[in-house]
C-alpha positions, 0 to 999 in steps of 0.5 A, spaced: 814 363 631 820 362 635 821 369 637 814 371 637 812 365 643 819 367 647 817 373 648 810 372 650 812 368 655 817 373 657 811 379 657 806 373 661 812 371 665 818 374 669 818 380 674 825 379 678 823 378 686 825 385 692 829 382 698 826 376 702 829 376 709 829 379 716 834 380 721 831 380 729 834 380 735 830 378 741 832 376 748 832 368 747 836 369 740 837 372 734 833 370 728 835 370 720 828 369 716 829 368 708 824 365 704 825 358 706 827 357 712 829 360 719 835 361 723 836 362 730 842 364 733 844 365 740 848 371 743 855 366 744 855 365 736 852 359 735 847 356 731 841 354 736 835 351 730 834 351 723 826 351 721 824 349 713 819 354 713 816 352 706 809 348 706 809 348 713 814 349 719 819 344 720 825 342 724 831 340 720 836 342 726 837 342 733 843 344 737 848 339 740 855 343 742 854 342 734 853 349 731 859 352 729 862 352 736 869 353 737 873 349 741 876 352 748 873 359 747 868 361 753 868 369 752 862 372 749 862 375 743 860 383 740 855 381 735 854 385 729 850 386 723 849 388 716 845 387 710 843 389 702 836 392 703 832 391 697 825 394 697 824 393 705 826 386 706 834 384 705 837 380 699 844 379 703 845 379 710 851 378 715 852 376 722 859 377 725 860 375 731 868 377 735 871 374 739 878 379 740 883 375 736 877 370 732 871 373 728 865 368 726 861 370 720 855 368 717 853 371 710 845 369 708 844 371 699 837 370 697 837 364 694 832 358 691 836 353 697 838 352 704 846 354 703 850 360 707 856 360 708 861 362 714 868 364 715 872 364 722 878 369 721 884 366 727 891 366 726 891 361 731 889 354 729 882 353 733 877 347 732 870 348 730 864 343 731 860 342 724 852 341 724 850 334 725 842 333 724 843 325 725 846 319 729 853 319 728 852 312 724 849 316 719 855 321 717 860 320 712 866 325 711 870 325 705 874 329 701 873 336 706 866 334 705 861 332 711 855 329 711 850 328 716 842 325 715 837 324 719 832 319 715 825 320 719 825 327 715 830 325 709 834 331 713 841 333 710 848 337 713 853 338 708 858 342 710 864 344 705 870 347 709 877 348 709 882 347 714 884 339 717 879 334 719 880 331 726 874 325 725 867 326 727 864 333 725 870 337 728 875 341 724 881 344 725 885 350 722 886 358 722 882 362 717 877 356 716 871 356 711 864 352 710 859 352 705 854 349 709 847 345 707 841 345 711 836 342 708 831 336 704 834 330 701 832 333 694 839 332 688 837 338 684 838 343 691 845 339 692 848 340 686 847 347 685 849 347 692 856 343 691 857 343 684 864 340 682 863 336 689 856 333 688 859 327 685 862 325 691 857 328 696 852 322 691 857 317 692 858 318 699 849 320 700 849 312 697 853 309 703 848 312 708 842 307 708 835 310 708 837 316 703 833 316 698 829 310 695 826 304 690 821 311 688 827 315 686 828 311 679 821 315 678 821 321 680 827 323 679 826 322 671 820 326 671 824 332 676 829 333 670 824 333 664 820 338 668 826 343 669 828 342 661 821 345 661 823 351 665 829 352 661 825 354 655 819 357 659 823 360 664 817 361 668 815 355 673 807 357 672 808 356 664 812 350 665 807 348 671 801 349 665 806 346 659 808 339 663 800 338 665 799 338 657 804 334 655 803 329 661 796 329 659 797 328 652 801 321 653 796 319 658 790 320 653 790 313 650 788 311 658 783 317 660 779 315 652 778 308 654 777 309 661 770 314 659 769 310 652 768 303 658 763 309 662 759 311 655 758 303 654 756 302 660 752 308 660 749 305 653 748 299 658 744 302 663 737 300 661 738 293 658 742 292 666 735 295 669 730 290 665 734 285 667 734 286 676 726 287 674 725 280 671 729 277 675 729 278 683 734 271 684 741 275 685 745 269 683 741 268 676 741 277 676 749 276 676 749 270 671 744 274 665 748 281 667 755 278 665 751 274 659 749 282 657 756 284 658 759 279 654 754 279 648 756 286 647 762 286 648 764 290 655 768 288 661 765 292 667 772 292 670 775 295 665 774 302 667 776 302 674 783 298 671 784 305 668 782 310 674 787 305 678 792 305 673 793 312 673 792 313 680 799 312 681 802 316 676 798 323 677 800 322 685 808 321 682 806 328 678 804 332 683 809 329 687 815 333 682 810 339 683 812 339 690 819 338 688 819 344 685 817 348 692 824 351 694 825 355 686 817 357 686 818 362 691 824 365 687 820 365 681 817 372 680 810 374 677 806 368 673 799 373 671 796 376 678 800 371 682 806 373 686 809 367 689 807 360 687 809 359 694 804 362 697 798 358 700 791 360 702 784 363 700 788 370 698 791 367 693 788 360 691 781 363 690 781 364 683 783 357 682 778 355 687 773 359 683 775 355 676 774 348 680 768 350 681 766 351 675 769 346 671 766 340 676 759 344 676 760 343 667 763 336 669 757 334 672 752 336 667 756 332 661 757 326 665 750 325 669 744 322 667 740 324 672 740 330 676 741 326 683 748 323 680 749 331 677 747 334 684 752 329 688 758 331 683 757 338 683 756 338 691 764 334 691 767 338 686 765 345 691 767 341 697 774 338 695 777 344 693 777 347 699 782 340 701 787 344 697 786 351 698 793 351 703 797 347 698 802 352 695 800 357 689 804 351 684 801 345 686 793 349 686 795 351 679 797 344 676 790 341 680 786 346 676 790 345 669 789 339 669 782 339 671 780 343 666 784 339 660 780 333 663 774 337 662 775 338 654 778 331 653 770 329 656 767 334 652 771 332 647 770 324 647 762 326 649 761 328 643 765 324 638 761 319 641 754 323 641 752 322 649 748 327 651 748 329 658 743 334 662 741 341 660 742 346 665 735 347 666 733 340 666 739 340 672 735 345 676 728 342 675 725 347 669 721 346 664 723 345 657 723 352 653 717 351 647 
């Protein structure tokens, strides 16, 4: 049985990724685009701009004297470049910037992160300045490690190197070597990044004030259980589907007793309008309703408790969705679906099909009357449109979990023997015979 659901989600799932990056030279600069960022390059061979291109174009670094610079070298470089093509776009790429007796070279590898690396050939001793993306009161540098956070985006510069440190971002060696982050505060990134150093980049990340936060004991939790989900699956659709099950399936207990309240006072619904007819003092209203509740054993309030309850926890769950963007994009193939990044109607019109749908059955099984049906109906059209720019990822785990909320309340509808509207009833045609 094993064997059998591996190799299903094998034959669903994976189909390896063609290259993901472009080189462009333009007067203003040289520009390196991969899946998930943007780099630009001046023709002095220093980095100018890095923007996260993921969701929506953001700036993560600006140039200050800071982008690998070299100290006391004014002449201008040859520039050069070379990369792995695969299937039109480059998996490698390489910049190599000379300058007589020191080569500057920046290496690009198609990757689920926000690292490349850069090495500096120089038999002489030659100072480097190291990207900061903060205030200076927001570095810290240990070990050959230097981190830098800007706290308005939750920015970070981590930069692995070679060579002595002569305080502040500034390096000083021959043959000098970084390996270099740009990228969101995010711990699963960092330490594929880092490896052996994470625990020292960790300790240093807790000394700068404004990293991370109070939500992390949360979220973070929910981040590593749904990656020990994607080791099994090894397909972030699958695991996307399989973790909206499960999390559904802990949450049930409170969806059954929120809609069990909504069917009670469903059931309650023509006692409550017996009495807003009998009596027309709201007071003595108020009193007679609250008698009729308690008589049968219902707390009004109960329901919205529930629907505030999970409030929190489903904006946290798809807070972890959104986690995941950076390795959505070097996911491969889930069904028709190329790129789990990818955003907009061309890719999300199916999903925005099932909403559709699934609110329009919704409607049928919950309303009483077609007024209450109509407006349901005409929210579940319109609120998908909200979502149709989110990536691929976060739409899929929206649709999957509207349509498990859709069999559990036809499930409980049923168990507990409440009709809804038929669908010639909802659009106003007489009954068959």
């Amino acid at each position: 049985m094993k064997k059998a659901i591996t190799v299903i989600f094998l034959l669903l799932a994976f189909f390896v990724l063609a290259g993901t990056m472009t080189l462009e030279e333009r007067t203003d600069g040289i520009y390196v685009f991969t899946k998930l960022a943007e780099y630009k390059f001046d023709y002095n061979g220093n980095l100018q701009e890095v923007y996260r291109v993921t969701e929506r174009r953001t700036r993560l670094f600006l140039y200050s004297n800071d982008g690998f610079d070299l100290e006391n070298v004014n002449s201008t470089p040859t520039f050069k470049w070379q990369g792995l093509k695969d299937k039109g776009k480059y998996s490698e790429l390489t910049l190599v910037f000379n300058y007589g007796n020191i080569e500057k070279i920046f290496s690009f590898k198609e990757g689920p992160n926000y690292t490349f690396n850069v090495s500096i050939d120089s038999n002489d001793e030659i100072t480097v300045s190291i990207p900061r993306v903060g205030y200076e009161e927001n570095d810290r540098l240990r070990d050959n490690v230097f981190v830098s956070f800007y706290n308005k985006g939750d920015i970070l510069s981590i930069v692995k190197f070679s060579g002595k440190t002569l305080g502040g971002n500034k390096v000083k060696g021959t043959n000098l070597r970084f390996l270099a982050y740009i990228g969101p505060y995010k711990k699963t990134l960092i330490k594929d990044a880092f490896g052996e150093d994470y625990s020292t980049i960790s300790e240093m990340l807790k000394t700068i004030s404004g990293v991370g936060g109070w939500f992390d004991v949360i979220l973070y939790p929910l981040v590593y259980f749904f990656g020990w989900i994607n080791n099994f699956t090894k397909n972030f659709g699958l695991t996307i589907i399989v973790f909206t099950i499960i999390v559904r399936f802990i949450l049930y207990p409170l969806y059954h007793s929120q809609t069990k309240s909504m069917i009670k006072m469903r059931k309650m619904q023509p006692i409550v309008e017996q009495i807003k007819k009998k009596y027309k003092d709201p007071q003595k209203q108020q009193q007679e309703l609250l008698k009729a509740y308690k008589e049968n054993n219902i707390n009004p309030a109960s329901g919205c408790l529930m629907a505030f309850v999970q409030l929190p926890i489903f904006i946290v769950l798809y807070q972890v969705i959104r986690y995941y963007q950076e390795e959505f994009a070097f996911n491969g193939q889930f069904l028709i679906w190329k790129d789990l990044t990818a955003g907009g109607f061309s890719a999300n019109w199916v999903f925005l099909v099932i909403q559709i749908l699934a609110g329009y059955y919704l409607a049928l099984i919950t309303s009483q009357d077609t007024r209450t049906a109509w407006q349901s109906i005409i929210m579940s059209f319109v609120f998908p449109f909200l979502f149709i720019g989110l990536p691929s990822g976060v739409f899929l785990y929206y649709t999957a979990n509207t349509l498990i909320q859709l069999g559990i309340t036809y499930y409980i509808y049923k168990k507990y023997k409440i009709k809804g509207l038929t669908q010639r009833e909802l659009w106003g045609l007489p009954n068959k015979g």
